[in-house]
N, C-alpha and C positions, 0 to 999 in steps of 0.2 A: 610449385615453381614461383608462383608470384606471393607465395603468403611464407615465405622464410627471412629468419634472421641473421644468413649469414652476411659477415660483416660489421655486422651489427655489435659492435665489442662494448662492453661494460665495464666500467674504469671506474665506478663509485658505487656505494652502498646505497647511494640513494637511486641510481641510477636504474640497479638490481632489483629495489625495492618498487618501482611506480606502480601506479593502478596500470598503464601502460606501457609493457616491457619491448614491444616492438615497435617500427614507426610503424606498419601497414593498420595498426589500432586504433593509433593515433590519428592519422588520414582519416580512417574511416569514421570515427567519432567528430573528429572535426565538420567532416563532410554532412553525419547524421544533426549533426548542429545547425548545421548551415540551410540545411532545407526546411528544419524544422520551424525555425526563426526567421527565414528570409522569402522562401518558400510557400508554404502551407498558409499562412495568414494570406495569401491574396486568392488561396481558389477556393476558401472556407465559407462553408453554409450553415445556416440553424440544426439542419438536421444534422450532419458530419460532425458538428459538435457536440451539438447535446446527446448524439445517440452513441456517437464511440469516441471522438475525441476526449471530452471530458470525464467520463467513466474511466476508461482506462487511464488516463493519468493520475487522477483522485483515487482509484483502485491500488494502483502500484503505489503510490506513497502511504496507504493503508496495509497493506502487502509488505512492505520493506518494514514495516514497525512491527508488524507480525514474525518478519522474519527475525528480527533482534533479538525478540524473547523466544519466538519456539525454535528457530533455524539455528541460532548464536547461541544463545543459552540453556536452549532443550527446556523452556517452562512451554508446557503446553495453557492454552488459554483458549478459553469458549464467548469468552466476552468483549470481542473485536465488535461485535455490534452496537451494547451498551455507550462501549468509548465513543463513537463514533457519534452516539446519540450526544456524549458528554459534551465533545467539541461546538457541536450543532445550536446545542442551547446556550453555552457557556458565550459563543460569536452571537447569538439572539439576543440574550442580556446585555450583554456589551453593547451593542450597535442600538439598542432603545434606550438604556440610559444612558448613554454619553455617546450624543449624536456626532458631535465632532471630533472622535476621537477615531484617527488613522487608521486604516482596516489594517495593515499589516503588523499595528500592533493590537486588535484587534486576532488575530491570528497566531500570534506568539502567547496572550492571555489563556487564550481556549488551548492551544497546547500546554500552559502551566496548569490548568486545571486541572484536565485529564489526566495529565502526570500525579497531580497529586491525590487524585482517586483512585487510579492504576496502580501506587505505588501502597496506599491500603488496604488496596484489595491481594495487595502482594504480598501482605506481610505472610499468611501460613505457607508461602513455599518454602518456608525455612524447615519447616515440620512436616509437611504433608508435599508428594512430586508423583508426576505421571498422570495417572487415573483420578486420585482424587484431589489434585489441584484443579485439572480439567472441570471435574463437578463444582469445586470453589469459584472458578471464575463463572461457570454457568448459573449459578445462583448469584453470583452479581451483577449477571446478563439479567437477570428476570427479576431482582430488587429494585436495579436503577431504573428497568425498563416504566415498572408499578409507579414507582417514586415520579415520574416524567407525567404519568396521568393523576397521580393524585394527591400534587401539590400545585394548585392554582397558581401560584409565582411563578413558577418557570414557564409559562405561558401568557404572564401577563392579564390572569383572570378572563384567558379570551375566552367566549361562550360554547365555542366547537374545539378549542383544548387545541389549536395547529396553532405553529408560529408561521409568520413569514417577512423576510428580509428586506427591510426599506433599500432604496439606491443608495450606493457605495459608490467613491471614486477613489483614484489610486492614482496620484501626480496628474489630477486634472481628468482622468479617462474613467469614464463612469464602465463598472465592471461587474454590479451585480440590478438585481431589477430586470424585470421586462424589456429596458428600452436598451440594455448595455450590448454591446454590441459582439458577433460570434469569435472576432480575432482577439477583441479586447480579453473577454474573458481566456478563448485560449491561450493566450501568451502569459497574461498573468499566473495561471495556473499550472503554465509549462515551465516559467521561470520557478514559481516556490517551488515546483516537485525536483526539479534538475539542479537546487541550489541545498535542497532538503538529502535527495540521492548523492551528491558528492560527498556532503558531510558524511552520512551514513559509511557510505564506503571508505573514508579512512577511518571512520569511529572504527568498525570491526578490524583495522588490522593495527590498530594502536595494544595501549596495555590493558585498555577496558575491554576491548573485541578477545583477546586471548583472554584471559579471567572468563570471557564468556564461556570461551570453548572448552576452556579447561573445568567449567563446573559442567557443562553440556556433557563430557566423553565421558569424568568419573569425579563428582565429587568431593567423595571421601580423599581422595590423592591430591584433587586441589587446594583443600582446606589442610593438608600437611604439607603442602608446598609452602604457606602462608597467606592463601588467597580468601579470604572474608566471605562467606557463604551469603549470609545476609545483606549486606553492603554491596555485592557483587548481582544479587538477584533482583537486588531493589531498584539500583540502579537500572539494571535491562529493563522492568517494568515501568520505569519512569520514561524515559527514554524511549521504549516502543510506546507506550499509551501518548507521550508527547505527539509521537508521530499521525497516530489514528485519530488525535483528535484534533492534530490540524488539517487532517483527510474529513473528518466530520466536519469541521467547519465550510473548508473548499465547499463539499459537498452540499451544505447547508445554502450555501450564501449563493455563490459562484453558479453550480450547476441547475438543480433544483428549484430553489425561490422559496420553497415551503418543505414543510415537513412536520410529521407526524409520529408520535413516539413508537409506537406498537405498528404502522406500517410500516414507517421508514430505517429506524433500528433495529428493528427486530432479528429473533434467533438465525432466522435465514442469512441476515448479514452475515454475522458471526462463519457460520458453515462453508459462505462464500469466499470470503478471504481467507479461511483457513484451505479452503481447495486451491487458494491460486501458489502459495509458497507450495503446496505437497505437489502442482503438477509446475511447477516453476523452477520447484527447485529449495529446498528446506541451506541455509545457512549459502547464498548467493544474492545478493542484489541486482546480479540482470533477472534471476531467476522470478523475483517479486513481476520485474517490465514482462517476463514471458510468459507469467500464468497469468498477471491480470489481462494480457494482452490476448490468452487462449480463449479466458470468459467470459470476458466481454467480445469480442468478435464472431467466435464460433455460435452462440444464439443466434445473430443477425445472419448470420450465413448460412444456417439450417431450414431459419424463417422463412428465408428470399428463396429459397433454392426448393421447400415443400409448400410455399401458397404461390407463388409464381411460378417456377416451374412443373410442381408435379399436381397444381390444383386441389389441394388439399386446405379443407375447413381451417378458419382459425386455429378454432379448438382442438382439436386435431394436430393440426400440427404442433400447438404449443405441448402436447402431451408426448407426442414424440420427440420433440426438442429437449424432456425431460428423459427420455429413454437416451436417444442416444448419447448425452452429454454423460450420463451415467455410465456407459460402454466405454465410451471415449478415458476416460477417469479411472478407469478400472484396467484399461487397458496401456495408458502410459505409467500407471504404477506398475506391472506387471514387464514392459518391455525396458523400463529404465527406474527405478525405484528412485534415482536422484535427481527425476524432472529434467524439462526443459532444456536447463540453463547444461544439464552433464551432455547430454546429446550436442549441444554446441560445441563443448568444450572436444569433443570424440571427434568433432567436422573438424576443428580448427588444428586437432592433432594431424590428422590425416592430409591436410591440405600441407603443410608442412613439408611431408616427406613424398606428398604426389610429385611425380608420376611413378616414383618408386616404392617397390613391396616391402612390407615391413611385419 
């Protein structure tokens, strides 16, 4: 009753077209704006931040670049870790040699990077898709990973092989280092991912997002349509890696402080962002906000709920926090194979047409 569009008339194509075809989405998006920005920065603590604010957002703009290539373009990839590493180093180099140079274009550097190792490591999807592209990018998960421990450069010849992030400011407001403050950082971080997110979502419904889909559903048909196989694949690779390595850098700089090639990039990354698009939702951009938002929260609330409420060992519980996260994953592929984001989309059918049967 209160979620229909009747009335609601559409008298343009562009109208037809919006990311937002009802007002009641618009409202609500406005509104999700408004507390997010106006809101939350005054009840925000160290821990709120660093333990799910900042994850989850840094996760979902890592997640939405994942989504471009495997969800829009159907390349699977195993080396969202790697990238991530790319960004991380590419924002360390930057920010030690050239100290005065603007973190946010500091930011956009480390996303050209990553794009342009992304988009080499992309070359055999031209030849090789599926299975053993999957294996291609996993071997450039575990090259770059090597390459990060065993070239002295990119760590500055430091003696223990970690980098870590001098302070940064950003129009005066110091936003990375120890002393930067928990709103500062979230804001900044909630503005690139939310200025990052809107791009992404008319990227996909442009001419580049269909070219995706259509080499995604059947290539051979796209490439007779006259859609450029290679140019079209290279691009998504460019363009998703752009993404994860300005999520590697966030990460790097903003959340973290330090980091470590072989702990902090590692294969487990990779594994993790590819779980959050398959329980999010594969070829969706809320779907990226709802898996990274399942994975990172549901640990914290498995934690809290078996050492605080049910008195269970650390260790212990972190090993059932790996059971049932496992169960949990196995079981929204099973009840809904299109994630998250489809089950939203089932409510918002139904809200629709409530209180009547359909």
């Amino acid at each position: 009753m209160f979620y229909r569009e009747v009335g609601q008339l559409k008298t343009s194509y562009q109208s037809d077209q919006a990311v937002f075809t009802i007002a009641q989405d618009r409202w609500s998006f406005l509104v999700l704006l408004i507390v997010a920005f106006g809101v939350v920065p005054f009840f925000i603590n160290d821990y709120f931040a660093n333990a799910v604010l900042l994850p989850f957002l840094i996760y979902a703009l890592a997640a939405i670049g994942l989504n471009i290539l495997t969800g829009y373009c159907g390349q699977l990839s195993l080396g969202t870790g790697a990238f991530l590493g790319v960004g991380a180093y590419a924002a360390y180099k930057m920010t030690t040699a050239f100290p005065e140079l603007n973190f946010i274009i500091v930011l956009f550097v480390s996303g050209a990077v990553t794009a342009a190792v992304g988009m080499f490591f992309g070359l055999p999807s031209l030849r090789i898709k599926g299975f053993y592209l999957a294996v291609a990018t996993l071997a450039a998960q575990f090259f770059i990973v090597w390459l990060f421990y065993k070239v002295p450069w990119f760590f500055n010849y430091n003696a223990t092989g970690q980098i870590s992030m001098p302070p940064r400011e950003v129009f005066g407001i110091l936003i990375t280092g120890p002393k930067a403050q928990p709103w500062a950082t979230y804001l900044f971080t909630l503005s690139v991912v939310l200025v990052f997110a809107v791009f992404a979502k008319n990227l996909v419904r442009c001419r580049s997002g269909r070219a995706w889909m259509a080499i995604r559903d059947m290539d051979i048909a796209a490439e007779i349509i006259g859609i450029r196989p290679l140019q079209t694949k290279l691009l998504a690779f460019g363009i998703s890696s752009f993404y994860v390595g300005v999520a590697g850098a966030l990460m790097f700089a903003v959340w973290l402080g330090a980091a470590e090639a072989g702990e902090t990039f590692g294969i487990d990354q990779s594994f993790l962002v590819l779980f959050m698009i398959i329980i999010g939702g594969l070829g969706s951009i809320m779907g990226s906000f709802l898996g990274a938002g399942f994975m990172v929260l549901m640990p914290i609330l498995l934690k809290q709920s078996m050492v605080d409420g049910l008195g269970l060992a650390a260790v212990t519980a972190k090993h059932m926090e790996f059971i049932i996260m496992g169960v949990l994953i196995v079981f929204f592929l099973i009840v809904e194979p299109h994630g998250l984001a489809r089950l939203w989309q089932i409510v918002k059918e139904k809200l629709r047409l409530w209180p009547f049967p359909h």
